[in-house]
Backbone as numpy.savetxt, mean C-alpha at the origin, in Angstrom:
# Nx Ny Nz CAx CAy CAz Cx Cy Cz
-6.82 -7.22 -25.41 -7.68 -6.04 -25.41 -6.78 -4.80 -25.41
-7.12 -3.70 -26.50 -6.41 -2.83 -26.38 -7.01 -1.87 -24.90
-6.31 -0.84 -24.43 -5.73 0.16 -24.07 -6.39 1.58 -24.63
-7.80 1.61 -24.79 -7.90 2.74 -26.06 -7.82 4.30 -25.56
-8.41 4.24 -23.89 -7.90 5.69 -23.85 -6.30 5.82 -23.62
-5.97 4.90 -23.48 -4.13 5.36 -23.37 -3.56 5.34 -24.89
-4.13 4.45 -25.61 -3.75 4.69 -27.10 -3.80 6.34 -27.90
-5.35 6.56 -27.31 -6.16 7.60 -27.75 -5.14 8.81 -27.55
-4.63 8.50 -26.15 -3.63 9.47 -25.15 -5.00 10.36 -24.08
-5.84 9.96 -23.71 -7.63 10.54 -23.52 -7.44 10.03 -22.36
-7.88 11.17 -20.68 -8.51 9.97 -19.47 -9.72 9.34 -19.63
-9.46 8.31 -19.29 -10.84 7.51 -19.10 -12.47 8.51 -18.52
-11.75 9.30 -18.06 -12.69 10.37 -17.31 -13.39 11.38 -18.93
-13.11 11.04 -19.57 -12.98 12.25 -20.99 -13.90 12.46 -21.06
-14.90 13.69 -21.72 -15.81 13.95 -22.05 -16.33 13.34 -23.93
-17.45 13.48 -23.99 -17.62 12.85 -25.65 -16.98 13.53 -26.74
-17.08 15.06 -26.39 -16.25 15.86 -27.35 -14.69 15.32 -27.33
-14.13 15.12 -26.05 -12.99 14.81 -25.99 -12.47 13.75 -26.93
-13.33 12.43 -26.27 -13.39 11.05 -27.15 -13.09 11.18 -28.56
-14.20 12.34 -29.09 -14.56 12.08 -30.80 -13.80 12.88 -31.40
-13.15 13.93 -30.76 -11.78 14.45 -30.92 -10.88 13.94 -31.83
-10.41 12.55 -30.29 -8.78 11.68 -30.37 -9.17 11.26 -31.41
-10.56 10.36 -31.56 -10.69 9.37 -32.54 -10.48 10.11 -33.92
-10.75 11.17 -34.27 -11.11 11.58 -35.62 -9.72 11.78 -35.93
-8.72 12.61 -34.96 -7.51 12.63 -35.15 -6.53 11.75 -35.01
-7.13 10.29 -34.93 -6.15 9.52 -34.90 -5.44 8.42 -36.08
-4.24 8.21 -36.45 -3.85 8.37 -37.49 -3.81 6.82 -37.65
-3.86 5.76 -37.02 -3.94 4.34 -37.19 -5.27 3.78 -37.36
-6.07 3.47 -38.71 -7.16 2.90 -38.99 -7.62 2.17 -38.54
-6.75 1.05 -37.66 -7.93 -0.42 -36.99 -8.11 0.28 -36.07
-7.03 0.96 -34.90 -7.39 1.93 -33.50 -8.90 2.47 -33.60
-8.73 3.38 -35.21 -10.00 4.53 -35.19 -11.29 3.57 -35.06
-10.91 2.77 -36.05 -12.55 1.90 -36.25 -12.51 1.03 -34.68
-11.75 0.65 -34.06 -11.92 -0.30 -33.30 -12.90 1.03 -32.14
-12.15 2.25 -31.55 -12.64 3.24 -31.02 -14.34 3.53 -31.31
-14.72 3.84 -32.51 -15.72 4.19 -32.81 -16.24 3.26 -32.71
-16.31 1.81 -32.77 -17.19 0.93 -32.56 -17.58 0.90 -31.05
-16.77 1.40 -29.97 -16.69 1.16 -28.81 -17.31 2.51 -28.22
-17.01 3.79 -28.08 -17.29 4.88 -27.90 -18.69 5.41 -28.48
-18.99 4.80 -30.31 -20.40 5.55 -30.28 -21.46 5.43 -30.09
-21.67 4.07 -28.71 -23.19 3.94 -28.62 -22.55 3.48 -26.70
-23.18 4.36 -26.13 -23.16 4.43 -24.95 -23.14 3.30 -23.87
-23.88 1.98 -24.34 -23.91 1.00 -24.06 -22.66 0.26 -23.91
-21.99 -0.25 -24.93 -20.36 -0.20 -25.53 -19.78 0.31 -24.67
-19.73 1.81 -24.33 -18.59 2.19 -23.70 -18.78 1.97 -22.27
-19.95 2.09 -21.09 -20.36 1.26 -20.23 -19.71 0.27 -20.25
-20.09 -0.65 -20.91 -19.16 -2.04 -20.91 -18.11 -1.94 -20.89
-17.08 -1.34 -21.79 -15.55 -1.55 -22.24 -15.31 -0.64 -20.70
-15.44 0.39 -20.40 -15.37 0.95 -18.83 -15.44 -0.12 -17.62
-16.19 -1.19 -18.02 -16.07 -1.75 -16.39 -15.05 -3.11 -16.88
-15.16 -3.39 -17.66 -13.79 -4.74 -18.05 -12.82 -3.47 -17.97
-12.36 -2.05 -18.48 -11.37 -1.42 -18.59 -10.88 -1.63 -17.09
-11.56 -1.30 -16.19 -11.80 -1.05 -14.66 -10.57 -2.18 -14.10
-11.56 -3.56 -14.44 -11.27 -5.01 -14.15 -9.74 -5.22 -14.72
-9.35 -4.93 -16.38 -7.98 -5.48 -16.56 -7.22 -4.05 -16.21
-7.22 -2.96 -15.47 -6.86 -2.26 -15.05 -6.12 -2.27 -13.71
-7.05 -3.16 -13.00 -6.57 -3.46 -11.25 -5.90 -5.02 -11.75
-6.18 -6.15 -12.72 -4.93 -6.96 -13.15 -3.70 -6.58 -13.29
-3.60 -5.55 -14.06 -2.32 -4.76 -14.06 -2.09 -4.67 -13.09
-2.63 -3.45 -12.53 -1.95 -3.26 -10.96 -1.36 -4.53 -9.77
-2.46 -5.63 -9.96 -2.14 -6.55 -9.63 -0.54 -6.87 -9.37
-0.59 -7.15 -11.09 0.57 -7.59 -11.99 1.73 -7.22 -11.05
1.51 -6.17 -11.00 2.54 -4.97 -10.83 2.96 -5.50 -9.29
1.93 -4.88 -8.63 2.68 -5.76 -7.40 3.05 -6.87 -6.89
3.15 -8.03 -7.58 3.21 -9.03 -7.68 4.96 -9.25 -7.92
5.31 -8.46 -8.91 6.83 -8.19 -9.99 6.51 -9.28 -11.29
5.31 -9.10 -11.60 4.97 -9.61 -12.86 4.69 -8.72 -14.11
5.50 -8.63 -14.71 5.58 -8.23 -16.39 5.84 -9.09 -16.93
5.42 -8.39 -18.69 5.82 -8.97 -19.87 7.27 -9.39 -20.04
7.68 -10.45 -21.15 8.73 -9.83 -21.69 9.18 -9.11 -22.28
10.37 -9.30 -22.66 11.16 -7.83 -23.69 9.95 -7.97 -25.14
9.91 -9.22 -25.47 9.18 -9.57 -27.14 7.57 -8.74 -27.04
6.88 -8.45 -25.71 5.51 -8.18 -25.81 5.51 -6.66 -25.42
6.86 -6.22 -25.07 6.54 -4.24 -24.83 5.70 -3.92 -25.29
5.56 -3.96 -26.92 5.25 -3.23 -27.91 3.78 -3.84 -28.39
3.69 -4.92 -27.99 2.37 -5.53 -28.07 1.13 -4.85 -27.52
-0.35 -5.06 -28.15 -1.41 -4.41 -27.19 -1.18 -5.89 -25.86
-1.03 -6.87 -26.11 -1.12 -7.40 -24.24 -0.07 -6.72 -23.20
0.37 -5.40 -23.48 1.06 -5.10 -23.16 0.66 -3.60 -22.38
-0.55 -3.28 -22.74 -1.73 -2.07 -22.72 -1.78 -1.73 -21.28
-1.70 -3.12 -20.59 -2.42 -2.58 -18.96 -1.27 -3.06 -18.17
0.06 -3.75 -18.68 0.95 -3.88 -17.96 1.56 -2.69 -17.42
2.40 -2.58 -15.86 2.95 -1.58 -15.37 4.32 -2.18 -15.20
5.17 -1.53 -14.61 6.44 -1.83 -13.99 6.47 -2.36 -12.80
7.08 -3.23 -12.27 7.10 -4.25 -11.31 6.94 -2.88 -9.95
6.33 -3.43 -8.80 6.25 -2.42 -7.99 6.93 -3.52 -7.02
8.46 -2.61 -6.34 9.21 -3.45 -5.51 9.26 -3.15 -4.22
7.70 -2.13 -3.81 7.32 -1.71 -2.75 7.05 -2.75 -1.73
7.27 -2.44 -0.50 6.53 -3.88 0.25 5.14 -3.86 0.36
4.45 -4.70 0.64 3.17 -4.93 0.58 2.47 -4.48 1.98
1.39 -4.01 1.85 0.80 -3.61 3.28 0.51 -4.82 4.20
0.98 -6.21 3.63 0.22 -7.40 4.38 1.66 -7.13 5.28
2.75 -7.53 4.54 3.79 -7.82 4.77 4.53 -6.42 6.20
4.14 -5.11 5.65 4.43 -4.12 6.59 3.45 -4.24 7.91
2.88 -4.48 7.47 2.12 -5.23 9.31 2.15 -5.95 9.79
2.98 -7.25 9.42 3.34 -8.73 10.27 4.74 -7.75 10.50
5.39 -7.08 9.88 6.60 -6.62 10.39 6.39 -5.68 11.66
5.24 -4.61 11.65 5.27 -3.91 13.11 4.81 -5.01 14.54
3.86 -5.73 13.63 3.45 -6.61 14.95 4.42 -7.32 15.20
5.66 -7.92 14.44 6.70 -8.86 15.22 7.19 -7.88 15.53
8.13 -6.52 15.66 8.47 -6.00 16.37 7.99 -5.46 17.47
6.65 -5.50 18.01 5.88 -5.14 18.92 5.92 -6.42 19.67
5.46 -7.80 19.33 5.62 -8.82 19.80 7.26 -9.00 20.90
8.75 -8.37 19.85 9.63 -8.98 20.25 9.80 -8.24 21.44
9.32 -6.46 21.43 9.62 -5.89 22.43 9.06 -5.85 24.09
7.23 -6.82 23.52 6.41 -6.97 24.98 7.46 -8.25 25.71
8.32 -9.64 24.25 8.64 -10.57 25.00 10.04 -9.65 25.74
10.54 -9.06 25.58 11.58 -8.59 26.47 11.37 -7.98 27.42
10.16 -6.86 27.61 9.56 -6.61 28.53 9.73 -8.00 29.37
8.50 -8.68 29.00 8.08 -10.07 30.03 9.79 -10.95 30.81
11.03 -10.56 29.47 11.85 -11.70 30.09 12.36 -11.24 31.70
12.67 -9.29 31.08 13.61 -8.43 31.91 12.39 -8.26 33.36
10.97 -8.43 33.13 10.13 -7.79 34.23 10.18 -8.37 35.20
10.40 -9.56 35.30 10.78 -10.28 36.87 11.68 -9.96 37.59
13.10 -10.42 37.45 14.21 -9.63 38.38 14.84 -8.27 38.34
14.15 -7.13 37.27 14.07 -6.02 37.60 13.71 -5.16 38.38
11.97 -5.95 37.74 10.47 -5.50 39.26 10.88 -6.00 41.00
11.64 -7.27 41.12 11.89 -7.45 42.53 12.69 -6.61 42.34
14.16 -6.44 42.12 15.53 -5.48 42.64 14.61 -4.35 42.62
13.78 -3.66 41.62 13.07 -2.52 42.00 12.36 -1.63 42.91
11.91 -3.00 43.42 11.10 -2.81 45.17 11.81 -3.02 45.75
12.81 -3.67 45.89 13.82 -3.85 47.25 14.28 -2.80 47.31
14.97 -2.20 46.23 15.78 -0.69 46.10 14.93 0.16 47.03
13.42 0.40 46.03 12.83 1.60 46.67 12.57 1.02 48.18
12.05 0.17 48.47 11.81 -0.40 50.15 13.35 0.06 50.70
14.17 -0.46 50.63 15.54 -0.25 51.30 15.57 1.28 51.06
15.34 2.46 50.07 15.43 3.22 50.48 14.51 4.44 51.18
13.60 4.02 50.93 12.24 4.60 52.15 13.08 3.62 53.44
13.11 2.81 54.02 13.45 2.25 54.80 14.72 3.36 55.62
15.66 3.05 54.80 16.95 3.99 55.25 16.25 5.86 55.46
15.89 6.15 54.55 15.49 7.55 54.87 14.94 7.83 56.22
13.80 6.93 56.24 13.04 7.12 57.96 13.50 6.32 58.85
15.06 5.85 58.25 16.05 5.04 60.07 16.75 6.36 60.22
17.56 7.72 58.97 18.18 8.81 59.14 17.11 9.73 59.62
15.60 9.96 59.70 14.78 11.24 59.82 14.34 10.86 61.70
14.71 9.24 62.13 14.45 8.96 63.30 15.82 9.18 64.38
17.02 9.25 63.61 18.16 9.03 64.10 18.43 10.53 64.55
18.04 11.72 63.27 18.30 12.62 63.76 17.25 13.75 64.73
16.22 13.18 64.59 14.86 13.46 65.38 14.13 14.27 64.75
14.18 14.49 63.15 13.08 15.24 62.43 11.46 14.92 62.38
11.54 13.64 62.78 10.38 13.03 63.22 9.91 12.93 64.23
8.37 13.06 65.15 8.48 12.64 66.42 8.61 11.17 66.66
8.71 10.82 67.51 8.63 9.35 67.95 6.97 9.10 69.27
């Protein structure tokens, strides 16, 4: 399937004037006739719009996937809705990555929280402890 508003060079968004424009000015005969068969009855273009839609997000697909053509089909129309490999990471993939790093940091929490949390209270106990054996020793306190 061709590609016709990207052929056309037209957004898909185009108005009819726009459409009947490209087509009249366009200089490859099967394109024009294939266009006008598609564009001049409203029905047609409805249709070719929602398959456009459909092998549109294939592409995209494609794309994120790192699936292209080969070198032999560039130039080909199966070549219409292909994109360039997208070597972005994937949103599945960027969120098993925050959650294992969230995961690794609660398990370190959990390993370090035991004999930290005791030495922690002993510290502070031993030193409330010591403070009010020095505030009794020197008599800032009554007794």
């Amino acid at each position: 399937m061709r590609d016709l508003y990207q052929r056309l060079a037209i957004p898909p968004e185009a108005n009819e004037q726009a459409i009947q424009h490209a087509v009249t000015s366009c200089q490859h005969s099967a394109l024009r006739q294939d266009a006008e068969a598609v564009f001049s009855v409203a029905e047609r273009r409805e249709a070719y719009d929602t398959l456009h839609d459909t092998v549109s997000d294939i592409g995209k697909l494609r794309a994120r996937l790192g699936l292209s053509h080969g070198a032999h089909w560039q130039g080909d129309v199966a070549n219409d809705f292909s994109l360039p490999p997208d070597h972005a990471i994937s949103r599945h993939d960027e969120l098993v990555d925050r959650v294992s790093h969230a995961v690794s940091l609660y398990n370190r929490w959990r390993r370090l929280r035991g004999p930290w949390l005791l030495i922690a209270v002993f510290a502070a106990g031993a030193g409330i402890g010591a403070g009010l054996g020095l505030a009794l020793c020197w008599g800032l306190l009554p007794v």
